[in-house]
C-alpha positions in Angstrom: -53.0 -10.6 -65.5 -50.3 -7.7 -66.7 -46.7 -7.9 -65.6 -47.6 -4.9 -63.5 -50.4 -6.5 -61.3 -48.2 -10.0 -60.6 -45.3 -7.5 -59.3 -48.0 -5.8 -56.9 -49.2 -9.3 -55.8 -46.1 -10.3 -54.6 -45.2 -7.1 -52.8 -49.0 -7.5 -51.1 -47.5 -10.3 -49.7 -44.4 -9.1 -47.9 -44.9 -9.1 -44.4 -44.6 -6.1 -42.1 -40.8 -5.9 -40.7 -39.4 -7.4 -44.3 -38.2 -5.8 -47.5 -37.8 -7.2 -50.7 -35.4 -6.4 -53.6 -36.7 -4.9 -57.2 -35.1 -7.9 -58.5 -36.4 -10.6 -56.1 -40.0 -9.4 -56.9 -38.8 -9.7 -61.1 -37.4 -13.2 -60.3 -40.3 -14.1 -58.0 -42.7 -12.9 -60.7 -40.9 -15.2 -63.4 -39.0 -12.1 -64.9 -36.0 -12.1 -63.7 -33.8 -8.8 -65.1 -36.3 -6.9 -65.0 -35.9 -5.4 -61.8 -36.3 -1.7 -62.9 -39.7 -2.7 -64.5 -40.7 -3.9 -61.5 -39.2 0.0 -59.7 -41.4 1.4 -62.6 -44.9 -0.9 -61.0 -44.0 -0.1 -57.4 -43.3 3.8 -58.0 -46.6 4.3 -59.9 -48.7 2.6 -58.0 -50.9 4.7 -55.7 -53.0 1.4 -53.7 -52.6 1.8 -50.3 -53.3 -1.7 -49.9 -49.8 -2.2 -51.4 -47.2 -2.1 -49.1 -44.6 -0.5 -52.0 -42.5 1.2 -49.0 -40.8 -2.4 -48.7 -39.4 -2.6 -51.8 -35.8 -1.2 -51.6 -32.9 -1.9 -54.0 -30.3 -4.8 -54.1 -28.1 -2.9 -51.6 -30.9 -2.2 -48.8 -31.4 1.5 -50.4 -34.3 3.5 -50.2 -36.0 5.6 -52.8 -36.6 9.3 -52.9 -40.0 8.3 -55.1 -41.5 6.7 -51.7 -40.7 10.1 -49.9 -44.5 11.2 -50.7 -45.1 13.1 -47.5 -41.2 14.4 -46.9 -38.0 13.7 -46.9 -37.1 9.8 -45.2 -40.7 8.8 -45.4 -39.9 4.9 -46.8 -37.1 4.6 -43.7 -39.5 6.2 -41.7 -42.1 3.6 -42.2 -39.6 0.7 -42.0 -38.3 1.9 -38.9 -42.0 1.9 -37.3 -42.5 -1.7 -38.9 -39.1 -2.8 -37.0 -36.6 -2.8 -40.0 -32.7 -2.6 -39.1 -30.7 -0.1 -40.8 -27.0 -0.3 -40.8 -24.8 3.0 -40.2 -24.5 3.9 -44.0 -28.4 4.3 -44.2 -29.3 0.8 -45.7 -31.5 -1.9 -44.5 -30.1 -4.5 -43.3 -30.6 -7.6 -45.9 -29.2 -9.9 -43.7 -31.7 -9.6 -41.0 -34.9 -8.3 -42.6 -35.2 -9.8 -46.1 -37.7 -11.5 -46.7 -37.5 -15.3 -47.8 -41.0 -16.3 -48.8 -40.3 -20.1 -49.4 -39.4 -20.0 -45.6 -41.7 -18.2 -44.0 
């Protein structure tokens, strides 16, 4: 299995209402610092059965390359899934990341 396909395993696996961090996925994957290879799997893959609109950055921030349709598509989509934003625009980690060893 490639690098590539264990990143979009585990982001199969993130439930609806939870993100997960580029470098979670790396460090769930068994590759830790390698978070932007992980942004490189996500932002090329074009399976909708992969849920890649989850995936933000280490600070709750969204990505423009998610924003297929228009502007604030990714937030869009969290939004309608139930994730919390806070006032500067980024999701809340606190509350809606996900822990898979506890859930």
């Amino acid at each position: 299995m490639s690098v590539f396909a264990a990143y979009l395993d585990i982001v199969r696996r993130i439930p609806a209402g939870r993100v997960a961090t580029y470098g979670q996925i790396a460090r769930l994957a068994g590759t830790p610092r390698c978070a932007r290879t992980v942004g490189y799997a996500v932002a090329g893959c074009r399976d909708a059965s992969v849920p890649c609109h989850r995936v933000v950055d280490r600070f709750g921030g969204t990505k423009a390359v998610f924003d297929v349709h228009a502007p604030g598509t990714q937030r869009a989509l969290l939004e309608a899934e139930g994730v919390i934003f806070r006032p500067d625009g980024t999701v809340d980690l606190e509350r809606c990341q996900w822990e898979p060893l506890t859930e």
